[in-house]
N, C-alpha and C positions, 0 to 999 in steps of 0.2 A: 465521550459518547455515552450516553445512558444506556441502561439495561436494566429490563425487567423480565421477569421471571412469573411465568405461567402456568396453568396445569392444561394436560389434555385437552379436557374437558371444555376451557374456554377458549381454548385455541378452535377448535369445535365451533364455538356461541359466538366466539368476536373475529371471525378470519379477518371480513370485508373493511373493520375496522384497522386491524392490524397490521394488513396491506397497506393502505390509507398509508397508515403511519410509520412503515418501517424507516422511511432513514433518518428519524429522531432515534433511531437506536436498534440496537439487536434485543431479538426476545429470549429467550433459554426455555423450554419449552420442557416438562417434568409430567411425568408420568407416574401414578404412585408415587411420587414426592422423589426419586430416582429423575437425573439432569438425560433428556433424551437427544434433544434435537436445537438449533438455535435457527430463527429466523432472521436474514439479513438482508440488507436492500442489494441489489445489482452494481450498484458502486461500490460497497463494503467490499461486498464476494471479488469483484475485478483488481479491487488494488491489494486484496490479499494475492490472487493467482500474479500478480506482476511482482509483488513482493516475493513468493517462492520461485518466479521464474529467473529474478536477479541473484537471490541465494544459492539455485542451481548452477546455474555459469559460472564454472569458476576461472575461467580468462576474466571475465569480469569483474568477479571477487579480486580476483589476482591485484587489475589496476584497481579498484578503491583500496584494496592496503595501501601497495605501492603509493597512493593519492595521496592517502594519509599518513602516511609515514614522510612524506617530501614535504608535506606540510609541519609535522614535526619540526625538520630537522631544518624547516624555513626554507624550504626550497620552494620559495611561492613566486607569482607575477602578476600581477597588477591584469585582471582582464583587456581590461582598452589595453593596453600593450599586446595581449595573444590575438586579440581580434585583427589590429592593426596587422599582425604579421602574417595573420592566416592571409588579411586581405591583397596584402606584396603577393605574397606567396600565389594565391590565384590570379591575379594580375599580369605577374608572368606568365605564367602558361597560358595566357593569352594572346 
């Protein structure tokens, strides 16, 4: 993803442009040449908040180790094998 880097000032002179075009990338936004602020599209900013909200969980952290550690150590399954079993499995309880 690109990034470009701004001053105030034209942040100011080109908004309606740089709306336009935010999800060709984030802006960095510099004030006095000091990094202030970054402009990002609504899809950047969402899969960032879903990205800290899977990092928070840690039951969830917990199973991706655990995931990756069984995969390690080869403890894997063929999906159409899990899918098929999930399917028995609901099946029954029918």
């Amino acid at each position: 993803m690109a990034e470009q880097a701004i001053s105030a000032s034209d942040l100011r002179d080109r908004s309606a442009e740089l709306l336009e075009n935010v999800n060709r990338g984030r802006v960095l936004i510099r004030k006095h040449g000091e990094d202030r602020a970054y402009l990002i599209s609504v899809r950047e900013l969402r899969a960032l908040e879903e990205t800290i909200a899977v990092l928070d969980n840690q039951r969830l952290m917990a199973s991706i180790r655990q995931g990756l550690d069984d995969m390690e150590a080869g403890k894997v399954q063929d999906a159409n094998e899990s899918f098929a079993e999930l399917d028995a499995e609901f099946r029954a309880e029918e």
